[in-house]
MDTraj code that builds the backbone (N, CA, C; nanometers):
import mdtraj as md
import numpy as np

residues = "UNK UNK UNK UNK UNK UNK UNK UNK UNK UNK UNK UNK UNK UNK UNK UNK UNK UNK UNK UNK UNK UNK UNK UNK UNK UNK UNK UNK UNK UNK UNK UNK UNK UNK UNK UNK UNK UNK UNK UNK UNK UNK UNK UNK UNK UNK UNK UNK UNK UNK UNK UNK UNK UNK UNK UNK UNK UNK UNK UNK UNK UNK UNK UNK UNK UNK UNK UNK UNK UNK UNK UNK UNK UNK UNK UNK UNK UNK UNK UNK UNK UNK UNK UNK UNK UNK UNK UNK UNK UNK UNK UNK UNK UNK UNK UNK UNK UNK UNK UNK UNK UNK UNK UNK UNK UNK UNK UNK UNK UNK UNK UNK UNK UNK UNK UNK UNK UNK UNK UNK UNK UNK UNK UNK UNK UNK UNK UNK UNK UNK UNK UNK UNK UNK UNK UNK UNK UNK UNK UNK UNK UNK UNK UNK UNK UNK UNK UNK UNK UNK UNK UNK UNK UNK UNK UNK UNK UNK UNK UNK UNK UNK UNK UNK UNK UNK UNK UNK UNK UNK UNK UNK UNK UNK UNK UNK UNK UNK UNK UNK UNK UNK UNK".split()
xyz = np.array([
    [0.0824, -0.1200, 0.0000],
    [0.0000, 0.0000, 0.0000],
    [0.0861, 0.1255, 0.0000],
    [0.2013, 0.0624, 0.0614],
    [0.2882, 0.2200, 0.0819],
    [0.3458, 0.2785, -0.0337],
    [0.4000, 0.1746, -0.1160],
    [0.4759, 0.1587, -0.2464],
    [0.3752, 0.1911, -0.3786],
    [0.2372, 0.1694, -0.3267],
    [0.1806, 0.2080, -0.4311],
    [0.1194, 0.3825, -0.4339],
    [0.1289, 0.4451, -0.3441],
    [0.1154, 0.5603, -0.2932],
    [-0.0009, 0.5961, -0.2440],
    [-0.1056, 0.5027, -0.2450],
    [-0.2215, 0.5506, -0.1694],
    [-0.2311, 0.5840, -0.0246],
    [-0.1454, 0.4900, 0.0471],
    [-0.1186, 0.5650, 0.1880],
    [-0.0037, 0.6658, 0.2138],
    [0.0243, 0.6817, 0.1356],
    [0.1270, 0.7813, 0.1423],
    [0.0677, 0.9202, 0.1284],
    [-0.0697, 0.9264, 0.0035],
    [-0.1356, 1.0456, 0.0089],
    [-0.2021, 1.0366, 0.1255],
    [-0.2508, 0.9895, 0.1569],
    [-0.3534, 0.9271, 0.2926],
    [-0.2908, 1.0161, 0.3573],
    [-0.1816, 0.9584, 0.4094],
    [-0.0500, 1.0585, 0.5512],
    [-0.0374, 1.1729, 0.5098],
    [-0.0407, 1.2591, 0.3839],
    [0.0003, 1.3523, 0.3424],
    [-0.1286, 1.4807, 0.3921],
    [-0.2702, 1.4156, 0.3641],
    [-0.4134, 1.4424, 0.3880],
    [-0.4048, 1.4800, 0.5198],
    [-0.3517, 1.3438, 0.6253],
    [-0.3594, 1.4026, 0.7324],
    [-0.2769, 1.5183, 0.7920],
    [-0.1533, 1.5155, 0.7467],
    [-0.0656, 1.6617, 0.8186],
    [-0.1575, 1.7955, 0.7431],
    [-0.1590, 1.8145, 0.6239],
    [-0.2708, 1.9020, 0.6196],
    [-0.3448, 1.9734, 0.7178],
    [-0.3694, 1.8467, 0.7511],
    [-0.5346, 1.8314, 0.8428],
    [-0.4960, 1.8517, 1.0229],
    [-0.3670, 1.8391, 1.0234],
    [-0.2858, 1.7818, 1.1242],
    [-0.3202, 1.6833, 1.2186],
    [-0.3882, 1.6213, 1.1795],
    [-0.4377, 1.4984, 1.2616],
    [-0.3115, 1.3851, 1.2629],
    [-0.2614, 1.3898, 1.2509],
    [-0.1193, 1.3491, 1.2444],
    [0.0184, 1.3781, 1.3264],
    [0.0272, 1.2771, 1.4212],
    [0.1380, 1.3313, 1.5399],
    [0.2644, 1.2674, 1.4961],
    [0.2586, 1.1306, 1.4627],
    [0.4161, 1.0939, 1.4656],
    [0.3833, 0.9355, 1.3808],
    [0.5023, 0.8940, 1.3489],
    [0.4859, 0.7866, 1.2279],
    [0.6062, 0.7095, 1.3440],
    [0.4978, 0.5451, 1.3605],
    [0.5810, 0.5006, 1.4548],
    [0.6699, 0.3754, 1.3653],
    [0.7588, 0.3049, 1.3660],
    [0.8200, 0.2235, 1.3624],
    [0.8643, 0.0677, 1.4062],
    [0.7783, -0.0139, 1.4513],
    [0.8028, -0.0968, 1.5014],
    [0.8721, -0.2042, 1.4645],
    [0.9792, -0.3241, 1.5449],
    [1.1220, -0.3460, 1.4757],
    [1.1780, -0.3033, 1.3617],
    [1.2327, -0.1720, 1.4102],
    [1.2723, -0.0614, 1.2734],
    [1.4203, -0.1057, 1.2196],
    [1.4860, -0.2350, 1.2727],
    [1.6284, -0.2167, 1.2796],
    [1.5587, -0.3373, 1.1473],
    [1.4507, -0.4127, 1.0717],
    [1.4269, -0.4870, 0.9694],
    [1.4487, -0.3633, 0.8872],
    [1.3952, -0.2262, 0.9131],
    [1.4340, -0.1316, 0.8161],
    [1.5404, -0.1704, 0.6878],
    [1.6370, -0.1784, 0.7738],
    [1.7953, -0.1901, 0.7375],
    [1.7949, -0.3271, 0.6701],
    [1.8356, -0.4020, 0.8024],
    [1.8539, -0.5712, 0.7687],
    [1.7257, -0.6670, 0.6960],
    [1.6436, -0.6317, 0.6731],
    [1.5782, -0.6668, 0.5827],
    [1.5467, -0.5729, 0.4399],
    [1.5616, -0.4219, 0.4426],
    [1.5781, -0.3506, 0.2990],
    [1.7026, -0.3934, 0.2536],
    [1.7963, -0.4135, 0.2834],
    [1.9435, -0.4352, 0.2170],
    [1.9415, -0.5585, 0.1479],
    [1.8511, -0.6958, 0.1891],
    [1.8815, -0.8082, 0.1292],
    [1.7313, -0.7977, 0.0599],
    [1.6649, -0.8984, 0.1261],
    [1.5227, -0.9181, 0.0567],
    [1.4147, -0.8626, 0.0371],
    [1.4004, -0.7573, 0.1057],
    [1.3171, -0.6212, 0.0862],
    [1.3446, -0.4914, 0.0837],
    [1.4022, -0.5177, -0.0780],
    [1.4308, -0.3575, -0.1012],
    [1.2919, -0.2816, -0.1109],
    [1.1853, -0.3125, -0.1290],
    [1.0722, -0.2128, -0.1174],
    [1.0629, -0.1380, -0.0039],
    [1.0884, -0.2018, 0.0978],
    [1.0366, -0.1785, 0.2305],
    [1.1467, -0.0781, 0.2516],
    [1.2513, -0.0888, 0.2345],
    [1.3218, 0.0092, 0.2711],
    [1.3374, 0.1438, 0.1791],
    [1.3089, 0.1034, 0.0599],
    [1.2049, 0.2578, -0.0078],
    [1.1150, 0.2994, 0.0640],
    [1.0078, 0.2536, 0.0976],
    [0.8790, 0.2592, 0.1179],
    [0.9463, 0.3518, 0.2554],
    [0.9860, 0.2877, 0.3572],
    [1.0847, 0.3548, 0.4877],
    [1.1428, 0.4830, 0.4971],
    [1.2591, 0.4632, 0.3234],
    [1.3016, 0.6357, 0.3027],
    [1.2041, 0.7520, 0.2595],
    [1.0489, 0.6793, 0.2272],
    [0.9775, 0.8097, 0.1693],
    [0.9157, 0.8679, 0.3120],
    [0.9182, 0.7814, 0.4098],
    [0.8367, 0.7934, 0.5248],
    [0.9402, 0.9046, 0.5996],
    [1.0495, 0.8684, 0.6051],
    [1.1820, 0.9651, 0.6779],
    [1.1135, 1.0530, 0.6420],
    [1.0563, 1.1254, 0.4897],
    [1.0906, 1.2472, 0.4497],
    [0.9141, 1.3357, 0.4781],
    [0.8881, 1.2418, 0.5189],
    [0.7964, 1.2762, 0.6211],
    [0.8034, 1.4232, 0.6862],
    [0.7145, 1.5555, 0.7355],
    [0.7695, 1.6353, 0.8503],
    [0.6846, 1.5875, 0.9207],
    [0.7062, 1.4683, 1.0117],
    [0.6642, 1.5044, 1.1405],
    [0.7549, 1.3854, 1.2274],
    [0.7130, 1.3999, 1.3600],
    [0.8267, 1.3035, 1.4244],
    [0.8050, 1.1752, 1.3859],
    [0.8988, 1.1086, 1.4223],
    [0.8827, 0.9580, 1.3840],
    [0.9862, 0.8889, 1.5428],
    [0.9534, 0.8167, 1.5234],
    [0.9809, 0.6771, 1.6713],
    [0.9845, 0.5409, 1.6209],
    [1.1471, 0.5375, 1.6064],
    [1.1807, 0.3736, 1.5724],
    [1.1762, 0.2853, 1.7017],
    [1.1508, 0.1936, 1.7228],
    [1.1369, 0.0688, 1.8403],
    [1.2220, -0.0281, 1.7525],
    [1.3242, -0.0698, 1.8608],
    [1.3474, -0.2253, 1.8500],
    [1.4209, -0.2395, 1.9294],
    [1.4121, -0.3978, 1.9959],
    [1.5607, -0.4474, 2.0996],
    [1.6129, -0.5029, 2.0102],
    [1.6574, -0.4698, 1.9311],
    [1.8030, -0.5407, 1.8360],
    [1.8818, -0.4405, 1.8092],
    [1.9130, -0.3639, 1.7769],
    [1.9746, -0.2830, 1.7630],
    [2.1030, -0.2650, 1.7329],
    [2.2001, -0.3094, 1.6720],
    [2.3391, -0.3023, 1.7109],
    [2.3515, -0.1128, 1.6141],
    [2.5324, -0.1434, 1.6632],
    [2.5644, 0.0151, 1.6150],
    [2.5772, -0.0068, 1.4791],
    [2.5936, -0.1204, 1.4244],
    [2.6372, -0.1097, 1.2630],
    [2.4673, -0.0522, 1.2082],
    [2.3235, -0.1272, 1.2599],
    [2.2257, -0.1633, 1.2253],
    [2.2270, 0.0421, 1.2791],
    [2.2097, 0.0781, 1.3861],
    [2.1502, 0.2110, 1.4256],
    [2.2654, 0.3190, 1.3157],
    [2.3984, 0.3261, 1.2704],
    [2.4603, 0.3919, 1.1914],
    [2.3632, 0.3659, 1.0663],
    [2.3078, 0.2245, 1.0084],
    [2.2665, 0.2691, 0.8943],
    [2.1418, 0.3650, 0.8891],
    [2.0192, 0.2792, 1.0261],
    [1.9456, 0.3859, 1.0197],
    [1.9366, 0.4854, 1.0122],
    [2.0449, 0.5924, 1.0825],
    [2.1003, 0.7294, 1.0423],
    [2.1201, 0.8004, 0.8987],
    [2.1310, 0.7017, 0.8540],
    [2.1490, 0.7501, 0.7368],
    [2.0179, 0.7750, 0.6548],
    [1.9233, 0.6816, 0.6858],
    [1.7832, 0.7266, 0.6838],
    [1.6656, 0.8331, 0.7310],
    [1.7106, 0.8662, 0.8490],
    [1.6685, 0.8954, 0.9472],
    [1.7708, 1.0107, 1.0277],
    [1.7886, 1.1223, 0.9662],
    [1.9100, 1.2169, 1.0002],
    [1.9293, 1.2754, 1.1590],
    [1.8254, 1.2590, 1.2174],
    [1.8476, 1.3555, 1.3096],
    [1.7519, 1.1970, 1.3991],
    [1.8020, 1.1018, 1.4256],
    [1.7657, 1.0264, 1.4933],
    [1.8665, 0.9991, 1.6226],
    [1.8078, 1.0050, 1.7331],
    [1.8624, 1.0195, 1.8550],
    [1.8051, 0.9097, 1.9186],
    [1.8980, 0.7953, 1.9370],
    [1.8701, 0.6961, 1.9878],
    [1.8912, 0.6363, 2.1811],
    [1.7790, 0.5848, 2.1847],
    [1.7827, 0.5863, 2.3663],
    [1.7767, 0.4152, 2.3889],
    [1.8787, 0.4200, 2.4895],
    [1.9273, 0.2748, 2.5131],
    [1.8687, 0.2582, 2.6450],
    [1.7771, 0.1073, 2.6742],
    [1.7664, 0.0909, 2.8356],
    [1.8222, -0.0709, 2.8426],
    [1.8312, -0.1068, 2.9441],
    [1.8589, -0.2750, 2.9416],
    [1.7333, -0.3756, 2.9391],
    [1.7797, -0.4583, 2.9113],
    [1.6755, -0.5632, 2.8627],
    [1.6631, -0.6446, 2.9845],
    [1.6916, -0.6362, 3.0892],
    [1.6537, -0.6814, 3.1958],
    [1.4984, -0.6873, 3.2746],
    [1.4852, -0.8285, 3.2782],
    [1.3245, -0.8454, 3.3395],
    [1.3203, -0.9201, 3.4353],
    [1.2501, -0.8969, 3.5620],
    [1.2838, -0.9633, 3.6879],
    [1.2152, -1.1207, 3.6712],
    [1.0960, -1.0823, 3.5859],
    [1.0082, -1.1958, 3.5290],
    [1.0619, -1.3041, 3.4115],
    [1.1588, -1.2642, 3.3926],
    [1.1843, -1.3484, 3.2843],
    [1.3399, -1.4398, 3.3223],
    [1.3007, -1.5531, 3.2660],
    [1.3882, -1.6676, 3.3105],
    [1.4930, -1.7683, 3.1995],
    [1.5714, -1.7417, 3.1945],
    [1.5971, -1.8376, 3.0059],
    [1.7613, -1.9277, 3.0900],
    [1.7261, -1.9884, 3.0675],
    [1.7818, -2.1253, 3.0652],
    [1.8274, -2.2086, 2.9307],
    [1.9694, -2.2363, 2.9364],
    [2.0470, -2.3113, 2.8186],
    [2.0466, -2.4644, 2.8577],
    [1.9960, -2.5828, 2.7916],
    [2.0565, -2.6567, 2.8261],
    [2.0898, -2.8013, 2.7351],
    [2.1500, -2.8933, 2.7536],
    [2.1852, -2.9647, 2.6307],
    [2.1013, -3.0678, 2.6129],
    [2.0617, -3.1277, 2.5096],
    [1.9601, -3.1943, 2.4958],
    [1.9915, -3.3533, 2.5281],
    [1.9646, -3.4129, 2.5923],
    [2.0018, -3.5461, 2.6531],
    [1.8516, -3.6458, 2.5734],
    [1.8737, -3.7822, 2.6268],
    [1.7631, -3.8604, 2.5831],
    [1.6287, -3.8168, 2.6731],
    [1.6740, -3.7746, 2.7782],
    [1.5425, -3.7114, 2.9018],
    [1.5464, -3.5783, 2.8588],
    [1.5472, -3.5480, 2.7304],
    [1.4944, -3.3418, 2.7537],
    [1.3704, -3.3191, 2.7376],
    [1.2950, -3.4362, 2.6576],
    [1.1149, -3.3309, 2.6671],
    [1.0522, -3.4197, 2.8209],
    [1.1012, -3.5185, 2.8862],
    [1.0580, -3.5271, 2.9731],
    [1.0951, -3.4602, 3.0867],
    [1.2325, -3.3934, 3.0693],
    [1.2458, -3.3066, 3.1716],
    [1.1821, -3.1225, 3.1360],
    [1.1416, -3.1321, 3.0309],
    [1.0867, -3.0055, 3.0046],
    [0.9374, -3.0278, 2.9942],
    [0.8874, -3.1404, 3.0094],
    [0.7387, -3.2036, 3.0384],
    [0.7434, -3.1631, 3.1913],
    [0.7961, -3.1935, 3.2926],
    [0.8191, -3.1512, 3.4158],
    [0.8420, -3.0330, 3.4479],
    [0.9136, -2.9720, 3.3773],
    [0.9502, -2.8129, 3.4091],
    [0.7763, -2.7534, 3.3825],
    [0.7424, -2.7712, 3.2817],
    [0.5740, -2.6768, 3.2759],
    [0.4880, -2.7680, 3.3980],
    [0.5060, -2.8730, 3.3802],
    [0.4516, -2.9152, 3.5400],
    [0.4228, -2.8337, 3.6491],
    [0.6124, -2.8414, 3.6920],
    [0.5987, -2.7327, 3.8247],
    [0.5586, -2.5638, 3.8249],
    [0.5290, -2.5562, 3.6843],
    [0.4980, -2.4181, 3.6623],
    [0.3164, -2.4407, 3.5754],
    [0.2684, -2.4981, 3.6234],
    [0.1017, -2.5066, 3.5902],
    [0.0270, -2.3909, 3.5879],
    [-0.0197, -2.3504, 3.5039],
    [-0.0563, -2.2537, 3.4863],
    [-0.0332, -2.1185, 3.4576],
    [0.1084, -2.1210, 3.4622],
    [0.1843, -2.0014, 3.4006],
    [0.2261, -1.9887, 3.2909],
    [0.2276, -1.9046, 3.2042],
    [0.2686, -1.8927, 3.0669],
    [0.3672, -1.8847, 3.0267],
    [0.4128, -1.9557, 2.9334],
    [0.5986, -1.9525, 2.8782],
    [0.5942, -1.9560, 2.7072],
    [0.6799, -1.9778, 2.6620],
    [0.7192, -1.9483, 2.5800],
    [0.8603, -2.0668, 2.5442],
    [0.8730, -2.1634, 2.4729],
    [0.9883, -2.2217, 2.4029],
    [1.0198, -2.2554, 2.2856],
    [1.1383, -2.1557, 2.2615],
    [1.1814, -2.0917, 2.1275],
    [1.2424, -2.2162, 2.0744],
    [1.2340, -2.2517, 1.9514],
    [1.2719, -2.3212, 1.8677],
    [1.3550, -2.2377, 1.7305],
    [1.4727, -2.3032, 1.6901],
    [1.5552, -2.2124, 1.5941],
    [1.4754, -2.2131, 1.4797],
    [1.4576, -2.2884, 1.4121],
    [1.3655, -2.3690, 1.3049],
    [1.2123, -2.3774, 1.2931],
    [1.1340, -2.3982, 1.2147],
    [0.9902, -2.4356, 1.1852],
    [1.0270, -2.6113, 1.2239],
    [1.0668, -2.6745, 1.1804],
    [1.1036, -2.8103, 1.1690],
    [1.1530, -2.8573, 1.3156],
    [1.2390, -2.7344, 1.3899],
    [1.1883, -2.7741, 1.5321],
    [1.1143, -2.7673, 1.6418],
    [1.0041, -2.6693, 1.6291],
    [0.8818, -2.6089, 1.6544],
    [0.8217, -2.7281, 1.6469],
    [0.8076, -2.7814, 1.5419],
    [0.7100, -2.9291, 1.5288],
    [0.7340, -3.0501, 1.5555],
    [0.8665, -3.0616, 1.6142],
    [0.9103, -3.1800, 1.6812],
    [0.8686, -3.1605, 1.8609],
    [0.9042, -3.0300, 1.8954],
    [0.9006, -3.0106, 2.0033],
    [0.7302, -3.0209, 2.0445],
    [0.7278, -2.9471, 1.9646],
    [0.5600, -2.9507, 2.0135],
    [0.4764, -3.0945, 2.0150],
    [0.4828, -3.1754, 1.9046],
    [0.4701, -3.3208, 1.8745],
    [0.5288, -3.3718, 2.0140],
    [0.6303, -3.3764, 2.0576],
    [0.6829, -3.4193, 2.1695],
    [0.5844, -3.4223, 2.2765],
    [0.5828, -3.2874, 2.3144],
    [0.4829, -3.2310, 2.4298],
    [0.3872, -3.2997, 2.3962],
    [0.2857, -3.3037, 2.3008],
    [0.1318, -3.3591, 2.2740],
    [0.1618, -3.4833, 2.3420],
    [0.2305, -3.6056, 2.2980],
    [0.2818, -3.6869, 2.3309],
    [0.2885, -3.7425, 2.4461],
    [0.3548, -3.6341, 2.4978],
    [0.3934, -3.6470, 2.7063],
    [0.2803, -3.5753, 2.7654],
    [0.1072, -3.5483, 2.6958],
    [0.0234, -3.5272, 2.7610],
    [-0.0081, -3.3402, 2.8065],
    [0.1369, -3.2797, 2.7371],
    [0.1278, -3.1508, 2.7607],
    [0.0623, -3.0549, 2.6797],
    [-0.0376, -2.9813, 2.7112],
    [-0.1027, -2.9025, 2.5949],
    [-0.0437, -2.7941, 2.5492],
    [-0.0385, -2.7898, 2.4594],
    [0.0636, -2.6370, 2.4122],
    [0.0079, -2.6367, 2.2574],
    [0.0538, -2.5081, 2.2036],
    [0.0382, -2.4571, 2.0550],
    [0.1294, -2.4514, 1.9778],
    [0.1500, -2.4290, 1.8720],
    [0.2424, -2.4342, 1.8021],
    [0.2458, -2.2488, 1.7325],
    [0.3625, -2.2259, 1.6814],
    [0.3793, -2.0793, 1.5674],
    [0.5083, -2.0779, 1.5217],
    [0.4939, -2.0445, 1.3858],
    [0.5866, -1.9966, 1.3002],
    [0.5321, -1.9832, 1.1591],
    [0.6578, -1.9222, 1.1422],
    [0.5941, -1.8679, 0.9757],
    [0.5829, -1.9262, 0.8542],
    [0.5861, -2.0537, 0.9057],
    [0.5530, -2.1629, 0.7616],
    [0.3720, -2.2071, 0.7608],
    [0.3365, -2.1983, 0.9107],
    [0.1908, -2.1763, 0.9397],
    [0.1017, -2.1316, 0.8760],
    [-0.0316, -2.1332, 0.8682],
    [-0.0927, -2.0603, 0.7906],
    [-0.1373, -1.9154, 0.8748],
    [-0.2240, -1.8204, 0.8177],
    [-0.2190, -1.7056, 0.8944],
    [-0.3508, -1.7238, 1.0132],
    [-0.4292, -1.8138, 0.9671],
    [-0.5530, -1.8741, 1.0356],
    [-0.4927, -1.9072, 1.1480],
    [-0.3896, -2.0008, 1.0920],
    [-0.3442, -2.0964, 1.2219],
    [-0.2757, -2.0248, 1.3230],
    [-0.1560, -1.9450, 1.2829],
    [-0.0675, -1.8602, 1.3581],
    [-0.2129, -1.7946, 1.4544],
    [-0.3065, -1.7555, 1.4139],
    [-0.3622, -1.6237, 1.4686],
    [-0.4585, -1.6976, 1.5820],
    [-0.4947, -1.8480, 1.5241],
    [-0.5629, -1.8729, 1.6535],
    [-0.5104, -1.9638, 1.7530],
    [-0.3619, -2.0122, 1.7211],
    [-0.2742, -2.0169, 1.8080],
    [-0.2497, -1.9223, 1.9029],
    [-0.2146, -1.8037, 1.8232],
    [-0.1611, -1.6991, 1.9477],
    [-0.2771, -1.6712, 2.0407],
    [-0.3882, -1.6561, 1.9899],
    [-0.4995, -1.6143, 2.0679],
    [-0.5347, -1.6926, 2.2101],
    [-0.5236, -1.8302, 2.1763],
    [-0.5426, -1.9481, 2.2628],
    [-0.4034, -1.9160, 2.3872],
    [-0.2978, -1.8670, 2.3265],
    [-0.1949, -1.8692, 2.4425],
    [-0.2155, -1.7417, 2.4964],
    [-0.2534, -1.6505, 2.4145],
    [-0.2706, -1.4931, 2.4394],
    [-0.3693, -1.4926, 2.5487],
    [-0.4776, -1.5512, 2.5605],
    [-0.5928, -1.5696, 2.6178],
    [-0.5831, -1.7014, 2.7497],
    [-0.4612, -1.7648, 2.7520],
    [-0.4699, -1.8652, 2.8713],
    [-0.5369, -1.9444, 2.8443],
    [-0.5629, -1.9933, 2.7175],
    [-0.6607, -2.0955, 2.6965],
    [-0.5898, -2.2047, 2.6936],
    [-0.4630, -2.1699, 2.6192],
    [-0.3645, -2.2820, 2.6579],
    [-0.1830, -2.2421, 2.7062],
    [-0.1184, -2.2781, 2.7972],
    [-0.0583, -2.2117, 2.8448],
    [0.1233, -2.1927, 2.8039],
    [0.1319, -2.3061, 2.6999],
    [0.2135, -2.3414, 2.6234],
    [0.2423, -2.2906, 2.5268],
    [0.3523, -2.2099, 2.4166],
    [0.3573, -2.2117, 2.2890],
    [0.4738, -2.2317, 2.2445],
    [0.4938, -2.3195, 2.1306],
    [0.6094, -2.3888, 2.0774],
    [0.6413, -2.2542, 1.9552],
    [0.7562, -2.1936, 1.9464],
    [0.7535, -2.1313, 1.8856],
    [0.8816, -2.0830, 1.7761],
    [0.9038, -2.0167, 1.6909],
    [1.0265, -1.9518, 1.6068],
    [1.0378, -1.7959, 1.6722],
    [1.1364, -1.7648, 1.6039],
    [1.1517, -1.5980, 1.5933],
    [1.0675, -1.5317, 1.5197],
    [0.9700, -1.5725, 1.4688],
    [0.8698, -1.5319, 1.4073],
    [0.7441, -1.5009, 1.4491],
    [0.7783, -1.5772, 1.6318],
    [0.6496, -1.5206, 1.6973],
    [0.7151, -1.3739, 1.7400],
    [0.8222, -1.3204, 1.7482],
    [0.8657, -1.2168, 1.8392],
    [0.9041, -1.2454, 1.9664],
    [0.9896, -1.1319, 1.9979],
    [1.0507, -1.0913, 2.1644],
    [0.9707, -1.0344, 2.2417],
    [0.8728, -0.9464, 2.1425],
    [0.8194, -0.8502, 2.2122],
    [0.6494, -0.8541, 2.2696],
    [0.6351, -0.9861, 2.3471],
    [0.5219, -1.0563, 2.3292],
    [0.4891, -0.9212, 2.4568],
    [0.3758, -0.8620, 2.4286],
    [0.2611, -0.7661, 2.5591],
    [0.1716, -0.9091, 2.6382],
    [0.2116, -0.9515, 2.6960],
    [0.1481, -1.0339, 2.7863],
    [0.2281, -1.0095, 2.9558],
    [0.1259, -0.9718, 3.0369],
    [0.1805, -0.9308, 3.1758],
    [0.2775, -1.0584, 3.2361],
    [0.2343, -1.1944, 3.2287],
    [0.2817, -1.2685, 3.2710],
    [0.4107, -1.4278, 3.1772],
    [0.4318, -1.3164, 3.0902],
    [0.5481, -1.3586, 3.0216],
    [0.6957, -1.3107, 3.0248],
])
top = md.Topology()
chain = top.add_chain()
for i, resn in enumerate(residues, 1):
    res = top.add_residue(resn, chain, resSeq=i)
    for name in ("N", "CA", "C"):
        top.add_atom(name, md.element.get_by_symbol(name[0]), res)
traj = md.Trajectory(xyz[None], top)
């Protein structure tokens, strides 16, 4: 939509109008690392938005300095604010996979019944082993990633989003940045 310019007049309508405060950004550092390789649109679509007048607000915890220098270059007068990623709630654990790992990770959601988690899988292909696993050992959980369909992804998330089920087997494709109080 952006590339084709109809929302672009759209945004243009609104400063006019000034109903229009600020053009937000969310994981803005794909800006970069995804316009440079496989979506060069998006990162057109990105530089027409820079040229934007009004403020704009990039978000992301990824950030490195190579990734925030390029944004700069997009984005001239971008002043970037660093906090730590530290959460008192949040717990991540490394560990090596033995012949007992989904039964010891069948146990781990055990002692945590009813609380919501999250276990990241690198892969789609291991998302569905893991999760298959769990079904298996009696544990209810969901599955997500982006080989999914959009049906599926959406009423997956909803079901974990909602405590309906307390499990989700997941990629980097669900995000870091899950808004759930008790994640």
């Amino acid at each position: 939509m952006l590339e084709e310019g109809e929302l672009i007049n759209a945004l243009y309508q609104l400063i006019e109008k000034e109903k229009l405060e600020r053009i937000v950004f969310d994981e803005a550092h794909t800006i970069v690392s995804w316009g440079n390789t496989f979506r060069p649109v998006y990162k057109q679509v990105c530089e027409k938005l820079a040229n934007i007048i009004v403020p704009k607000l990039l978000l992301s915890a990824t950030v490195t300095g190579k990734l925030e220098a390029a944004l700069k270059t997009i984005f001239s007068a971008l002043t970037a604010l660093r906090t730590s990623v530290f959460r008192e709630n949040l717990f991540l654990e490394v560990k090596e996979r033995t012949n007992k790992f989904y039964d010891e990770v069948k146990d781990f959601i055990l002692e945590h019944k009813n609380e919501s988690g999250i276990i990241y899988c690198v892969l789609p292909k291991g998302v569905a082993t893991v999760h298959a696993e769990l079904l298996k050992r009696g544990v209810e959980s969901v599955k997500y990633h982006g080989q999914l369909s959009e049906d599926v992804r959406v009423s997956n998330h909803t079901k974990w989003f909602n405590d309906e089920c307390h499990v989700i087997v997941a990629n980097s494709s669900f995000g870091m940045g899950i808004d759930k109080k008790d994640v």
